[in-house]
Steps between C-alpha positions, in 0.01 A plus 500: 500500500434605846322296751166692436540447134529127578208500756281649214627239225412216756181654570388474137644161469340335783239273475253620810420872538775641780610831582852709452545458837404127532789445174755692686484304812490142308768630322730557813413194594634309219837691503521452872453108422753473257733727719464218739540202285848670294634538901432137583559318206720771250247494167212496468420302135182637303419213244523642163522871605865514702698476816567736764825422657794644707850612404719585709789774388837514593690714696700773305755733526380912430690802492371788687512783183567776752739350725612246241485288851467118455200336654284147462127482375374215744322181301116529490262309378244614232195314316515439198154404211603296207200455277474161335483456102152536519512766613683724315 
C-alpha cells in the first residue's frame, strides 16, 4: 500500500468529510510525531496494537566478491514494528 492508497483508506474511514490532500498531510504529521518520540525516548508503545522501537545492528565483516578484499559494514540503527497479540 502506497501512501495514496492509505490517504484514500483514511479518507473513507474518517469521521468528518476531508479531502485526499487534507489525509495526506495529517498523515505526515503523525509519522513525523512518532519519528520524534522513537528519537527521544526509543519506542513508541501503541496499547493493544504494537511498539515501534530501535535496534541497533552490529558491525560485520564482508568480503568484497570481486576483489575478495575484506572490509567492515558500520553498525546502524533501524526501526523495528512488533504488533501485539491483538493484533495479529
Amino acid at each position: 500500500m502506497n501512501r495514496k492508497e492509505l490517504a484514500k483508506l483514511y479518507q473513507k474511514m474518517s469521521s468528518k468529510k476531508i479531502s485526499i490532500m487534507e489525509a495526506e498531510e495529517e498523515i505526515r504529521e503523525f509519522l513525523e510525531t512518532v519519528e520524534e518520540a522513537i528519537a527521544i525516548d526509543g519506542e513508541v508503545k501503541f496499547q493493544e496494537r504494537g511498539i515501534f522501537e530501535i535496534l541497533t545492528r552490529q558491525p560485520r565483516m564482508v568480503s568484497n566478491p570481486v576483489t575478495r578484499e575484506q572490509m567492515e559494514i558500520y553498525p546502524k540503527k533501524t526501526v523495528k514494528f512488533r504488533a501485539s497479540k491483538k493484533m495479529k
